[in-house]
PLY file of the C-alpha trace (Angstrom):
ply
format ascii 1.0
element vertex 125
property float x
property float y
property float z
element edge 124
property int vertex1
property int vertex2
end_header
-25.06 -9.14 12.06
-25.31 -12.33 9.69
-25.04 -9.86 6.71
-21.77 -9.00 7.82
-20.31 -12.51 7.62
-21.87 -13.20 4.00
-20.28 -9.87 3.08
-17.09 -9.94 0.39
-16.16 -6.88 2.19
-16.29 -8.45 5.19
-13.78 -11.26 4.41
-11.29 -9.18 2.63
-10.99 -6.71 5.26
-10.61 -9.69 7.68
-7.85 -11.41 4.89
-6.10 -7.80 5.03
-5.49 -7.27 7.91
-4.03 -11.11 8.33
-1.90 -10.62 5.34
-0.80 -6.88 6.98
-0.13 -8.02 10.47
1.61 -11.19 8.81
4.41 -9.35 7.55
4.31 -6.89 10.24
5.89 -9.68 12.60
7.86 -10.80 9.56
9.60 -8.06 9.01
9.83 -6.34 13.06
11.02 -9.54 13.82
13.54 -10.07 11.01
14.97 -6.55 12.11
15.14 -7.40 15.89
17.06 -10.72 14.96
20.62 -10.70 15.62
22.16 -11.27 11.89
25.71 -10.38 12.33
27.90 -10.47 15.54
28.69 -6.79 15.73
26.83 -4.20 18.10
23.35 -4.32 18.32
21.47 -1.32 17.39
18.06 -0.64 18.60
17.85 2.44 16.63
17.66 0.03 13.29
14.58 -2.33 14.46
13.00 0.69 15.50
13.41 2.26 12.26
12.35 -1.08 10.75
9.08 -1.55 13.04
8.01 2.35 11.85
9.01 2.26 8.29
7.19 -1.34 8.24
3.79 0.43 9.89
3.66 2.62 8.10
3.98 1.40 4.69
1.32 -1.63 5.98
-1.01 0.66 7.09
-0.59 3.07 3.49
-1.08 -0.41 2.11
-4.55 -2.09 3.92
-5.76 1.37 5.31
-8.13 1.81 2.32
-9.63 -1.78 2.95
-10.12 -2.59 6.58
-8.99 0.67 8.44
-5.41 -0.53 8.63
-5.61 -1.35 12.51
-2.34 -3.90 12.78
-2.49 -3.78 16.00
-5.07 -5.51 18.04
-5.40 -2.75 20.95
-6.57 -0.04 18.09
-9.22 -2.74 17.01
-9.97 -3.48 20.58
-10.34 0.20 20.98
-12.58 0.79 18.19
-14.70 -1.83 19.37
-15.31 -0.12 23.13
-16.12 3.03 21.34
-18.92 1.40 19.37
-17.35 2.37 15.91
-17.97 -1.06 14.64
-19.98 -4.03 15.10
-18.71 -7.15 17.68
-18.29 -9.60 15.19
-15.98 -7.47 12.88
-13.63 -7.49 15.93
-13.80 -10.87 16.66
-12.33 -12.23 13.43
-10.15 -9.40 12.70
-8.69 -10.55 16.08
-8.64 -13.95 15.26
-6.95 -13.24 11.82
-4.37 -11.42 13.55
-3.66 -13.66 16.21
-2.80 -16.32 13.60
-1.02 -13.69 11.35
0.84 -13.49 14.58
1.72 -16.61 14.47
2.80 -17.59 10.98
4.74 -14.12 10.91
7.09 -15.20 13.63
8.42 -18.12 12.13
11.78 -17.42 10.47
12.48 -18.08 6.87
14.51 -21.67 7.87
11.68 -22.78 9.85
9.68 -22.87 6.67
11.64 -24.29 4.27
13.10 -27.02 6.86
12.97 -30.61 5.50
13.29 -33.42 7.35
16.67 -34.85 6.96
17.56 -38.44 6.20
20.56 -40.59 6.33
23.19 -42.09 9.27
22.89 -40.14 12.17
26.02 -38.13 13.60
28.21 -40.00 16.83
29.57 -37.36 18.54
32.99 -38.04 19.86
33.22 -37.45 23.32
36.69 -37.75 25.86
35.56 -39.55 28.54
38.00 -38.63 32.15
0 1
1 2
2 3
3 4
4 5
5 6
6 7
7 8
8 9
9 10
10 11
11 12
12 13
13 14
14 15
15 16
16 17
17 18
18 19
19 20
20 21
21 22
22 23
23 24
24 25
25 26
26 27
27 28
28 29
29 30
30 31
31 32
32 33
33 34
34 35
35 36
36 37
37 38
38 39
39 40
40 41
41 42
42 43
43 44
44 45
45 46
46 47
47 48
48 49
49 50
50 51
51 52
52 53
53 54
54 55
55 56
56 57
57 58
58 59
59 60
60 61
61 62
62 63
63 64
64 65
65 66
66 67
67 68
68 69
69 70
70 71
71 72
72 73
73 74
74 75
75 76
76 77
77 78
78 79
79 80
80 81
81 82
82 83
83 84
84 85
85 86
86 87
87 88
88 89
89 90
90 91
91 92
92 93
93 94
94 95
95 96
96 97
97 98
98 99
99 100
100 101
101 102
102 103
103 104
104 105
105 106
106 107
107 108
108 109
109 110
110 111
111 112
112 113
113 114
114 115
115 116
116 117
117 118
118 119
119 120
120 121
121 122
122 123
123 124
């Protein structure tokens, strides 16, 4: 099992899968956003979330099995087609891909801003 974790093909299967779920997230949830304020088409973040999967799973398929998703990983796991510590960190690498794929573009390149702060003007009754 140790072998595993000093492996190179360990850790880039791990890292590709991150990188693949990552923008996964970044893109579904870019399509599911509301960017204009005329109707809402679930037919186009659908199409988004397929096209996306599949082109992510072309991509990383060759070098960790392309899972994405952490029920096919889970899956693969109960049916004893890989060890229990490949699981774990592909998990954990796609929990946090999770995470940093979520946040939108302005939450990244936010700055902190500086100056007078704004007085609102309010009419008091």
């Amino acid at each position: 099992m140790m072998w595993e974790f000093r492996s190179m093909m360990f850790w880039r299967a791990v890292f590709a899968e991150f990188f693949g779920t990552m923008f996964f997230v970044f893109f579904g949830m870019g399509a599911a956003l509301r960017w204009t304020s005329g109707p809402y088409h679930v037919f186009h973040t659908a199409l988004c979330f397929g096209f996306a999967a599949a082109t992510l799973i072309q991509s990383i398929g060759h070098i960790s099995g392309g899972h994405i998703n952490p029920a096919v990983t889970f899956a693969c796991l109960v049916g004893s087609q890989m060890s229990f510590l490949f699981p774990r960190m592909r998990g954990l690498s796609e929990r946090l891909a999770t995470l940093k794929g979520s946040r939108s573009p302005e939450d990244e390149n936010q700055q902190e801003t500086r100056g007078e702060p704004i007085e609102l003007k309010t009419q008091t009754l």
